[in-house]
GUKEGU-569953 format. One record per residue (C-alpha): residue in one letter; x, y, z. Coordinates in steps of 0.1 Angstrom, whole numbers, plus 5000, padded with zeros to 4 digits. Layout:
aXYZ/...
# end
This chain:
x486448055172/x489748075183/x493048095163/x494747815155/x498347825170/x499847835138/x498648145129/x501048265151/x503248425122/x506548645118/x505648985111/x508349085082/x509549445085/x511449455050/x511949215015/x515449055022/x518149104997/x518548774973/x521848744952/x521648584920/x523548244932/x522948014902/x520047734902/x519747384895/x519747304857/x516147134866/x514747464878/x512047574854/x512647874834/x509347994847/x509347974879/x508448324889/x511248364922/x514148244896/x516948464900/x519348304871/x519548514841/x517848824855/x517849094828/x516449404842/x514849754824/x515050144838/x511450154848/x509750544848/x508250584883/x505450884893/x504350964930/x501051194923/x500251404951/x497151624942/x494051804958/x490651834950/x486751954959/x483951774949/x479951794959/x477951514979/x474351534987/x472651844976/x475452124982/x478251955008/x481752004998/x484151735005/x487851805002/x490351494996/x493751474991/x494951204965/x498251024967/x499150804935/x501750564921/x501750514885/x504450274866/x504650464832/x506250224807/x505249884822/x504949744785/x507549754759/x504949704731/x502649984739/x504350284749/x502450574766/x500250344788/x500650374825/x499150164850/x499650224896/x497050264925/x496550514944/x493750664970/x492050964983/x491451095019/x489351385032/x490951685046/x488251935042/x484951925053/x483251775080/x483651395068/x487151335082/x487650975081/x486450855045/x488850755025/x489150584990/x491750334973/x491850104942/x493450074910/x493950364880/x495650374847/x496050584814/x497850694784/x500550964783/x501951144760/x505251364760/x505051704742/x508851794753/x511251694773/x509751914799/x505651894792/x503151604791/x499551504793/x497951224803/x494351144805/x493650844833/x490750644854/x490550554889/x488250264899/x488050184938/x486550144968/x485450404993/x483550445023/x483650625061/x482250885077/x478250825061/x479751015029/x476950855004/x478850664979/x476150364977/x477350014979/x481950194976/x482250194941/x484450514932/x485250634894/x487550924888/x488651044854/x490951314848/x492951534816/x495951644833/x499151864824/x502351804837/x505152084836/x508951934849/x510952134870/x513651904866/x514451594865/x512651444895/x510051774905/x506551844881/x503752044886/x500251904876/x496752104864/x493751874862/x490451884851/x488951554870/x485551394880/x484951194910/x481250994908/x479750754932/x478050574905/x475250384932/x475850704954/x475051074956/x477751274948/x480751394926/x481651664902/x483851834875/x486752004890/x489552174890/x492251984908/x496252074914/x499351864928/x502951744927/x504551514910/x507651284920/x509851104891/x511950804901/x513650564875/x514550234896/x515349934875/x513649674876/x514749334870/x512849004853/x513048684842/x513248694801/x515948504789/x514548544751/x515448934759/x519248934766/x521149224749/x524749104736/x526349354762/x525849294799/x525149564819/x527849804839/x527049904873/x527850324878/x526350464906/x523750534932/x520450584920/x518450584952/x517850544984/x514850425006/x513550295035/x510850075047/x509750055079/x506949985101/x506250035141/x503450145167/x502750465183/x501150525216/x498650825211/x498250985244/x495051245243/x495051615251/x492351595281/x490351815263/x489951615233/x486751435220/x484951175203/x482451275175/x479651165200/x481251445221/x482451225249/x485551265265/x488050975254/x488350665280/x491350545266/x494450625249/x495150465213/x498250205198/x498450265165/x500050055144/x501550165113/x504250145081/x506250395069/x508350475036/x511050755027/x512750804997/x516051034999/x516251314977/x519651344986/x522051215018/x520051415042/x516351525028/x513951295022/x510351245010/x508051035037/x504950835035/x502850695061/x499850515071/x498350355100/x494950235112/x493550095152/x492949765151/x490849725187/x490149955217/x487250245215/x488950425184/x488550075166/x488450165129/x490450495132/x492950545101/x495750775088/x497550835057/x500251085057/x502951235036/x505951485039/x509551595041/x512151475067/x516051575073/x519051395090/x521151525114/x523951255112/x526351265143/x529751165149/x529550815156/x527650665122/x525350455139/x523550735156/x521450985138/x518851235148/x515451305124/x512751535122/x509851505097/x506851735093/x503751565075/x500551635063/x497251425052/x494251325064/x492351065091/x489450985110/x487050735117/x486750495152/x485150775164/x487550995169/x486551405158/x489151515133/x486251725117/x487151755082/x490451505087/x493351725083/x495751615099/x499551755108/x502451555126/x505851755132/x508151465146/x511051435165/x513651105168/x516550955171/x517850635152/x520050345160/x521750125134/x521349745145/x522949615114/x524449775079/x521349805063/x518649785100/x518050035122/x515850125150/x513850405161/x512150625190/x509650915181/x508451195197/x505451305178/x502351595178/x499151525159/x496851755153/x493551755135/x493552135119/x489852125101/x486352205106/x484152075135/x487751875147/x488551825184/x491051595188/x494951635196/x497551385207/x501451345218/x502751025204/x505650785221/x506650525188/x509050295178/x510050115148/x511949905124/x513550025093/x515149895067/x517450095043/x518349985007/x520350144978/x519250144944/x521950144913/x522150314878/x523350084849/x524850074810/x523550114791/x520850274799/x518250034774/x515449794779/x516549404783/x520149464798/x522149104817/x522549224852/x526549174864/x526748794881/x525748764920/x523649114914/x522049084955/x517949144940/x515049294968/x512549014961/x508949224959/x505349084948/x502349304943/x498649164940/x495649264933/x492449094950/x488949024954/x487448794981/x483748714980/x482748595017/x479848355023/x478748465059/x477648125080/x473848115088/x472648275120/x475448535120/x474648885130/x475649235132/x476549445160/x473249585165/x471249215167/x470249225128/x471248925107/x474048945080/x473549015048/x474648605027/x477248745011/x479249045008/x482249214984/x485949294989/x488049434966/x492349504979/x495949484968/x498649334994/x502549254994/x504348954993/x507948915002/x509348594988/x511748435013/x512548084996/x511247994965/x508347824983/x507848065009/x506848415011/x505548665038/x502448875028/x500749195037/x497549285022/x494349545028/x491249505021/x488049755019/x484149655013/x482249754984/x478749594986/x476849395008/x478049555042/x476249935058/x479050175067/x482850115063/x484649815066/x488149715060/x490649485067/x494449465071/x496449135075/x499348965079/x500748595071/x502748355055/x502048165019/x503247865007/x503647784968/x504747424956/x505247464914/x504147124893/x505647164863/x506646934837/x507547054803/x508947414799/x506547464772/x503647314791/x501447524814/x502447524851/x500747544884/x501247574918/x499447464950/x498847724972/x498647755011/x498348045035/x497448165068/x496948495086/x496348755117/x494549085109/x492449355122/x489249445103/x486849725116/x483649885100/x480549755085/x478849625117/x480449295117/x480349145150/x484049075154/x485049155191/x488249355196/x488549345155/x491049075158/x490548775129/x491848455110/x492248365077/x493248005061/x492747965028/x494447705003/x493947664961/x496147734929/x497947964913/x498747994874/x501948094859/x500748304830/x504848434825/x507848474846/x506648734862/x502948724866/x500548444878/x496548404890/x495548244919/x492348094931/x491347994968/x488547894991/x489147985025/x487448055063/x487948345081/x486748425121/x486748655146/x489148565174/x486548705197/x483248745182/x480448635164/x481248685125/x482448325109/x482048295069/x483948085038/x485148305011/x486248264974/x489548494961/x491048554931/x493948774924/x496548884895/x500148874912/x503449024895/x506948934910/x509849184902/x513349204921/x514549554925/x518549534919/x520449684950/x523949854950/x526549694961/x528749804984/
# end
């Protein structure tokens, strides 16, 4: 089927800054985008970056490196509790190419103000690269020990256990890592929670930037594909991007990309490392180099066991106070195993740059200062059950299974308080052979029927998107596919709500047509940003 022109959406390269103008006095207290009254909390932050072995089939050892966000104090009423998300990619090996994401949380416990322990689970989806985790479903537990440097640098000891629970595979290990403190404030709608004192605004807590782009991949000749032919074409590979300054000139990067269409269909990246400014006279020009690691495969391509380095060169153009532009010169390199694949990469991109800003005092339930500009964010978590039509089959001529699982998390950046842009991946868990994820991009549209404050409230809910999905089998052409879906959404607070659809998806060029059922838990925050 083809896509419906208007599916043809705006692809949104950063959450827009929102001031708190005030509201109708109509406007319902709980309507989640409400910027009146914001009170906001210092919210403990953790970036996990760790490293671990475990055993699949009789005696293989699969190395994957694990990158986590955890919120640590997300509820005033039980302290310790963390909740985040977080994945794992392998880097050693000779499975490069499977990697693993879902959602984790634990309970933590400070024994000073330098050491703590926490003790977590990781439940997610995982496939790639024939590593045998059954039908995706991945558990990891860990005890872990974290020793502060400072105030922002730990060190982490765990003792973890990865199992494929419908697989063959996992074991006890010993695992090591970094950890990464941040303590952003985050900002709500509880008017019952105003302090008597309004909060002061003192200085620069952060600074980050969110960006996203496409790189050309052009492949060393001598390069190959894990069927050992020589590559036919060369590979666009879209991709995101965040960095997080450490201070005006260092920062901490994250990346991750995947190849919608083309040969190295279903080829994806996640990366992570250090970059440095070289600021120049004129202060809208700026040179950068970053060096990261991680791991990759898939598509095809032969990173053996999927480490993966990318030293970078570029240069950077602001467009606008807070928008800039960039052109990279990159070298990636897969460094592991039975790997045979190098590449120089041509990108460009988008960024988007946004301080953060310490308040007092520094307490729980503080009044932001009036006309505070907030970064409007959403995060979800989702699971789409797809009904496949009749008569549909795979790539190879079989028939598709009826149905098949999906389990993902996605973004949505709130642009009126009826319409917001959203990003979301997806990855399958049962019903499909092999891999198979998606990534899309669209526009939803929420209108809130609400009558009495006190009453519950509801929204009808439309959206549309564009994505990529790759993996599995599914018969979907270049990977190219639509999704309209429309249902309700339940405002269960100010800042969380459940939604419900029925939708269709297609390939744009391909066989695969199915109707799908999704539910997901949302929660709407705005990030106050410095002003000035």
């Amino acid at each position: 089927m083809r896509s419906p022109a208007s599916l043809l959406l705006p692809l949104l390269l950063a959450a827009p800054a929102v001031a708190q103008d005030p509201a109708p006095a109509q406007e319902p207290v709980l309507l989640p985008w409400n910027t009146r009254n914001r009170v906001a909390d210092p919210t403990p932050v953790r970036f996990r970056l760790d490293f671990q072995e475990t055993t699949i089939g009789a005696s293989e050892d699969l190395g994957l490196l694990g990158l986590h966000v955890d919120f640590l104090e997300p509820f005033q009423t039980w302290p310790g509790i963390y909740l985040g998300a977080g994945g794992f990619t392998a880097v050693t090996g000779n499975r490069g190419g499977f990697l693993a994401g879902g959602l984790e949380g634990g309970l933590r416990f400070a024994a000073s103000d330098t050491l703590s322990f926490d003790a977590g689970l990781f439940a997610g989806v995982g496939k790639g690269r024939s590593v045998p985790t059954g039908d995706g479903l991945v558990l990891r537990q860990h005890f872990g020990a974290q020793y502060q440097l400072d105030n922002d640098l730990g060190l982490r000891l765990e003792v973890s256990n990865i199992d494929f629970p419908t697989g063959n595979g996992g074991d006890v290990q010993l695992s090591a890592g970094l950890a990464w403190m941040m303590r952003p404030w985050v900002a709500r709608n509880e008017l019952r929670d105003r302090r008597a004192y309004p909060a002061t605004e003192t200085s620069m807590l952060e600074r980050m930037r969110f960006g996203a782009g496409v790189t050309g991949l052009l492949v060393d000749s001598g390069s190959r594909r894990t069927n050992g032919a020589a590559f036919g074409e060369d590979i666009a590979l879209p991709f995101a991007r965040a960095d997080l300054f450490v201070d005006p000139n260092l920062f901490l990067t994250f990346s991750g990309g995947g190849v919608p269409q083309g040969e190295s269909k279903g080829y994806a990246q996640v990366l992570a490392g250090v970059g440095y400014v070289l600021p120049l006279t004129d202060p809208r020009f700026a040179f950068e180099g970053t060096l990261q690691f991680g791991g990759g495969g898939g598509g095809g391509v032969q990173t053996g066991g999927g480490l993966l380095m990318q030293p970078a060169i570029a240069a950077r153009i602001g467009l606008a106070p807070q928008v800039s532009a960039g052109l990279t010169l990159s070298r990636l390199m897969a460094l592991d195993g039975d790997a045979d694949f190098d590449a120089t990469g041509i990108g460009v991109n988008l960024a988007f740059t946004t301080g953060l800003p310490d308040y007092r005092p520094a307490t729980r339930g503080v009044l932001l200062p009036d006309q505070t500009p907030l970064s409007l964010w959403g995060l979800e978590v989702v699971h789409r059950t797809y009904i496949v039509d009749s008569g549909v089959r795979l790539d190879n001529g079989r028939l598709m299974p009826d149905t098949f699982n999906t389990m993902g998390a996605g973004l949505a950046f709130p642009l009126t308080p009826e319409m917001e842009v959203t990003a979301q991946a997806f990855g399958g868990y049962d019903g499909l052979p092999g891999g198979y994820a998606e990534g899309w991009l669209g526009a939803r549209y929420r209108h809130l029927f609400a009558g009495h404050p006190s009453a519950p409230q509801y929204q009808v809910v439309l959206s549309g998107a564009l994505g990529g999905a790759g993996g599995g089998g599914i018969n979907n052409g270049d990977g190219a596919m639509w999704d309209l879906r429309g249902g309700l959404g339940f405002i269960l607070s100010p800042t969380i709500g459940l939604d419900l659809s029925l939708g269709r998806t297609a390939a744009v060029d391909g066989l695969f047509e199915a109707w799908s059922f999704q539910f997901g838990l949302n929660w709407h925050f705005g990030l106050p940003i410095a002003q000035g």
